[in-house]
C-alpha positions as CSV (number, residue, x, y, z in Angstrom):
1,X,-81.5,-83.6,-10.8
2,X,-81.1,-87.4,-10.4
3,X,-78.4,-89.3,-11.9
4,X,-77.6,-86.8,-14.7
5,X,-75.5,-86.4,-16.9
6,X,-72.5,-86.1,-18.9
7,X,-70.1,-86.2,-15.9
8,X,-68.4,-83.1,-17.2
9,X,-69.9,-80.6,-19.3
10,X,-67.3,-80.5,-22.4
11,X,-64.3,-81.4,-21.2
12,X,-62.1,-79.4,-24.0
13,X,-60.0,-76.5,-22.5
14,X,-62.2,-73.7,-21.6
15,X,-61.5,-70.4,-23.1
16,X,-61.0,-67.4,-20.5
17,X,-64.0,-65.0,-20.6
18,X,-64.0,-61.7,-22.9
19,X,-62.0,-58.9,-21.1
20,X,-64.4,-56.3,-21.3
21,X,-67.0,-54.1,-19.4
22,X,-69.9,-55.2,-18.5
23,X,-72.9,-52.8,-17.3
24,X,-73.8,-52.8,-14.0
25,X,-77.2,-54.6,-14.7
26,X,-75.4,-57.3,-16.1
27,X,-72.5,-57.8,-13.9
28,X,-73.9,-61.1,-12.2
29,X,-72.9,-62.6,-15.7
30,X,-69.4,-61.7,-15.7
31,X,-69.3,-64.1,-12.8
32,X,-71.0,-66.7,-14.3
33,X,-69.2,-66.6,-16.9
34,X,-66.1,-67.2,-14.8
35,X,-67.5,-70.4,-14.0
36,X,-66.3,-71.8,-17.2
37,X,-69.3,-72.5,-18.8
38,X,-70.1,-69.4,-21.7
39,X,-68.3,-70.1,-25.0
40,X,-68.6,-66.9,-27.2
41,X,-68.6,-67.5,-30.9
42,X,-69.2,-64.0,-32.0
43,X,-72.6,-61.6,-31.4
44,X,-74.2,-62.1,-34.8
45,X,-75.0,-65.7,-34.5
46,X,-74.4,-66.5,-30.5
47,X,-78.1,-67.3,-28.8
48,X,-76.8,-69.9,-26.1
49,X,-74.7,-67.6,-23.7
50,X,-75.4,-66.6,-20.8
51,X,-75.9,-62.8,-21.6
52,X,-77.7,-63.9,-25.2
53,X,-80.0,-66.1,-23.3
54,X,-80.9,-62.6,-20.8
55,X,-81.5,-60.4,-23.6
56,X,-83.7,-63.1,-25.6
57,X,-85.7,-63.0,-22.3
58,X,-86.3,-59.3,-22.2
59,X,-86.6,-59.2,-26.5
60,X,-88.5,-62.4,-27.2
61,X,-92.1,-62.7,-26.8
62,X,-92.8,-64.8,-24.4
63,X,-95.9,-68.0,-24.5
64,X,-97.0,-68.7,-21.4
65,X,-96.4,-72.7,-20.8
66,X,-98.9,-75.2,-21.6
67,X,-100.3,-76.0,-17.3
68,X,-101.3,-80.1,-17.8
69,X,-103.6,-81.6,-15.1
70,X,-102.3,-82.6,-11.4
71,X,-102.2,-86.3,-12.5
72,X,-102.6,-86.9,-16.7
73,X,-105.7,-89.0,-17.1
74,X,-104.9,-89.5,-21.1
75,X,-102.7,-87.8,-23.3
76,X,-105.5,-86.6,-25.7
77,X,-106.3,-84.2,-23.1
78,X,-102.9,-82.2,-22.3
79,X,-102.1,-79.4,-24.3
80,X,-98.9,-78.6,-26.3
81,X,-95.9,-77.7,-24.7
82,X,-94.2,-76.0,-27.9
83,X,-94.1,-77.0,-31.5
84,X,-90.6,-77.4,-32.8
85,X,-89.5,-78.5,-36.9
86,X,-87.1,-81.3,-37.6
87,X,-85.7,-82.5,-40.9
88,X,-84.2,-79.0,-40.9
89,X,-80.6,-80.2,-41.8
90,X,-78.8,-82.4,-44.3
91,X,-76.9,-84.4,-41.9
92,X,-75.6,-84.3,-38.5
93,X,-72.1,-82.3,-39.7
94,X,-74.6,-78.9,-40.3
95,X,-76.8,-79.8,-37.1
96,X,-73.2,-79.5,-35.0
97,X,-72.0,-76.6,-37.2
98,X,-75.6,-74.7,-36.1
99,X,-75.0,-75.5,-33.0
100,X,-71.6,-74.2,-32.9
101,X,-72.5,-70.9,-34.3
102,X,-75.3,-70.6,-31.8
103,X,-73.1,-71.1,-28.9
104,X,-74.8,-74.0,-27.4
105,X,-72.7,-75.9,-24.8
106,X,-72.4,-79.5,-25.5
107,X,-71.8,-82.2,-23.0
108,X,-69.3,-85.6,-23.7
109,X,-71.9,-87.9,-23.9
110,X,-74.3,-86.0,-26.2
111,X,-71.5,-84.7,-28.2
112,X,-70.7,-88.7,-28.7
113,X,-74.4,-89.7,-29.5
114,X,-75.0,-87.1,-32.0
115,X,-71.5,-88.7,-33.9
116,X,-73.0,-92.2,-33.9
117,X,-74.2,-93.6,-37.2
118,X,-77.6,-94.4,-35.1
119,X,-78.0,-91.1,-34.6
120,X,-80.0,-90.2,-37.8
121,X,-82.0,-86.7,-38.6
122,X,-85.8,-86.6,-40.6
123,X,-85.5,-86.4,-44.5
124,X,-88.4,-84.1,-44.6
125,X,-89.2,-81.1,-42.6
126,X,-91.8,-82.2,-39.9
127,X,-93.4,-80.1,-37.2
128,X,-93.6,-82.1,-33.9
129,X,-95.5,-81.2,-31.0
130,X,-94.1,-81.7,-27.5
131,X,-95.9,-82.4,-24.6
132,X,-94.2,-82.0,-21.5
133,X,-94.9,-83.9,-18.1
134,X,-93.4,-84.5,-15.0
135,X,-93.2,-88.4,-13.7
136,X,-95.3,-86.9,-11.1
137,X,-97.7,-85.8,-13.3
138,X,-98.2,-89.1,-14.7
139,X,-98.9,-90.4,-11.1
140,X,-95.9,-91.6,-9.1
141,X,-95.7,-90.6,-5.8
142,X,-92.2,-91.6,-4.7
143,X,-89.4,-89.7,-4.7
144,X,-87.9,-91.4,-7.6
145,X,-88.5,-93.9,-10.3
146,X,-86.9,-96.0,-12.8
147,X,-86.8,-94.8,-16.7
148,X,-88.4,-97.8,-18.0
149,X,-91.6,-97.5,-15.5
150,X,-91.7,-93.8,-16.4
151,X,-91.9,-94.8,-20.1
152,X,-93.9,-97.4,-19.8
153,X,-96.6,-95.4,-17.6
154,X,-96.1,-92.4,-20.5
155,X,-96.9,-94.9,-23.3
156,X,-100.1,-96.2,-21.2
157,X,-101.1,-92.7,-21.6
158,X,-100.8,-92.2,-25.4
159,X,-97.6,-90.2,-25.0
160,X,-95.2,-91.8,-27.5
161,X,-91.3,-91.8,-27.5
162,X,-89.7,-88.3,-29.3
163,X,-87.0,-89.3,-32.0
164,X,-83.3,-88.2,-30.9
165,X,-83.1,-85.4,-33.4
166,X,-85.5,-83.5,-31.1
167,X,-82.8,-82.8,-28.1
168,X,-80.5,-80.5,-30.4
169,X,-83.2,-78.8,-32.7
170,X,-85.0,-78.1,-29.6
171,X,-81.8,-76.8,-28.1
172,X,-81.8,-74.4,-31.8
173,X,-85.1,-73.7,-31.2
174,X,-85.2,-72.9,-27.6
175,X,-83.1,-69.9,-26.9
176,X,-85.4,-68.3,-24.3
177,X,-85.2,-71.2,-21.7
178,X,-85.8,-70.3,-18.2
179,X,-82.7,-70.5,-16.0
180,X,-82.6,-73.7,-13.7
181,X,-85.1,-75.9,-16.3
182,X,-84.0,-79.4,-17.0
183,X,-85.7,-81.0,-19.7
184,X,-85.2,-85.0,-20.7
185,X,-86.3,-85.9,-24.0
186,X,-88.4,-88.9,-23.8
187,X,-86.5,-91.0,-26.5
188,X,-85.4,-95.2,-27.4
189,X,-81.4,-94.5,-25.8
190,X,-79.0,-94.7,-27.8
191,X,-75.3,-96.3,-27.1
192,X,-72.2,-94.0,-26.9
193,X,-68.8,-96.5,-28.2
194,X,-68.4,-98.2,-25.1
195,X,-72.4,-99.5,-25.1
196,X,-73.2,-96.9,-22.3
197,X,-77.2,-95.9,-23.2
198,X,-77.5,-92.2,-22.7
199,X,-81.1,-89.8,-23.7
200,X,-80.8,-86.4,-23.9
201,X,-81.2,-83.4,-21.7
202,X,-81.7,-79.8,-22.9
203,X,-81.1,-77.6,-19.9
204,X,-80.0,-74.2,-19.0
205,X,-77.7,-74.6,-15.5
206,X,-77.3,-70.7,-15.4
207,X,-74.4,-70.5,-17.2
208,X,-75.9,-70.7,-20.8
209,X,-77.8,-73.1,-23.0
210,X,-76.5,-76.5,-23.3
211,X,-77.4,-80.0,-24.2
212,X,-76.1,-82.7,-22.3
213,X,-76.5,-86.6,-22.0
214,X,-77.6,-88.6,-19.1
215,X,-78.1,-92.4,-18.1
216,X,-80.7,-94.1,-20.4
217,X,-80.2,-97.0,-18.4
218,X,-84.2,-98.8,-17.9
219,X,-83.2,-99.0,-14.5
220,X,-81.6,-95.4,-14.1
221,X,-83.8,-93.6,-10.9
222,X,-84.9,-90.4,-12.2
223,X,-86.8,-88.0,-9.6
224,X,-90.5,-87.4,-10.1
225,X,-90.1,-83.6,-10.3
226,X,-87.9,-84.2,-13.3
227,X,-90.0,-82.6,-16.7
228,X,-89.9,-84.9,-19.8
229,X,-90.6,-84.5,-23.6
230,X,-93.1,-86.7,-25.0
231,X,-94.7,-86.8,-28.4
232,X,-98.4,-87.9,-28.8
233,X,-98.5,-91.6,-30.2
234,X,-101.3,-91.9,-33.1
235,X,-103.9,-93.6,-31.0
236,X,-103.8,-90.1,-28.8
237,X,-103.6,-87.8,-31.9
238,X,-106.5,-89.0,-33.6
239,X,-108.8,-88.7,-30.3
240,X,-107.6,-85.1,-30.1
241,X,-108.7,-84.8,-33.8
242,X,-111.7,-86.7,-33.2
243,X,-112.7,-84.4,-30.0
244,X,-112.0,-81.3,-31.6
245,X,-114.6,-82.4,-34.7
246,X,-116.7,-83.7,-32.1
247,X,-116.1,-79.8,-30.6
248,X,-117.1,-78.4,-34.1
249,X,-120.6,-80.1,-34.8
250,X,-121.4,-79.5,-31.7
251,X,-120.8,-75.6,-32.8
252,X,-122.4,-76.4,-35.7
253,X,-125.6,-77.7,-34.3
254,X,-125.9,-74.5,-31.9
């Protein structure tokens, strides 16, 4: 990915892997786990390891992925990626606890983000629905481009900013994230203590789930390939309501 990311993944000592047998279909992760990256909290509430995140893929019913057009014309017409709910928690001190308990790997940078008084959660419980697009989808066709074009071509669209509470409820309700998939949360930066602007990534690297910050700069590069997570604005909300009633009388007439 381009420019990502918290420069180390947690940088608190890493605890030495559990010392125990591991099946032969499931040796691979032993090694991963080597890597540094798998922080086991117990088996009751752990869903970010490595080995959680395999069996949630063989357990867990799986939704086949919303496909959204070669180039998105308007964002009225791409479907849902996945619905998540915020407003879930009564400040951030539970979201981190949850997280904790879950296992989720936390980068520096988002670690610092989620601590800042800016960094505020939804009174009420909300459902939002994602949409999720590629720059390339939304019609560049160089290798790279800068945040604030990306944004400002998304918001041409109708695909509106997400708030920053999205990134670790969607890391709590995400569990089943293919390996290798980077996802960047489409959201206003926010300013770690030094005045660094950092947005959110919710990625599995292969070693478990994690969430991790990367450079909200306007002017960061980000490749075309990379996937981001976009909310509808109203404007593209009420044409998809509007269609679908259009959709009904039509039904209705027939």
């Amino acid at each position: 990915m381009d420019r990502i990311a918290d420069r180390q993944v947690h940088r608190h000592p890493i605890p030495r892997c559990l010392t125990r047998s591991w099946p032969h279909s499931t040796r691979f992760l032993a090694m991963l786990c080597a890597l540094g990256a798998v922080l086991f909290v117990n088996e009751a509430s752990a869903q970010c390891s490595a080995r959680d995140v395999l069996q949630n893929h063989l357990t867990l019913k799986k939704t086949p992925s919303a496909i959204t057009p070669t180039v998105v014309r308007s964002a009225a017409a791409v479907p849902a990626w996945k619905t998540i709910t915020v407003g879930t928690f009564k400040n951030t001190f539970a979201l981190r606890n949850a997280l904790d308990e879950a296992d989720c790997g936390m980068g520096d940078l988002a670690e610092e983000i989620i601590a800042r008084p800016a960094f505020t959660l939804s009174a009420t419980k909300t459902d939002v629905e994602l949409i999720a697009v590629s720059a390339a989808e939304l019609g560049f066709r160089t290798e790279s481009a800068s945040l604030a074009n990306i944004y400002a071509r998304a918001q041409q669209l109708g695909l509106g900013l997400a708030a920053a509470e999205v990134g670790p409820q969607l890391r709590l309700q995400y569990f089943d994230q293919p390996m290798g998939e980077f996802l960047i949360v489409g959201m206003e930066p926010m300013k770690t203590w030094k005045g660094e602007p950092v947005i959110l990534v919710v990625a599995n690297g292969g070693a478990g789930l994690i969430l991790i910050g990367q450079d909200g700069s306007s002017d960061a590069e980000i490749r075309v390939t990379s996937r981001f997570l976009f909310v509808r604005s109203n404007e593209a909300a009420l044409a998809k309501a509007a269609h679908g009633l259009d959709d009904a009388a039509a039904l209705v007439h027939h």
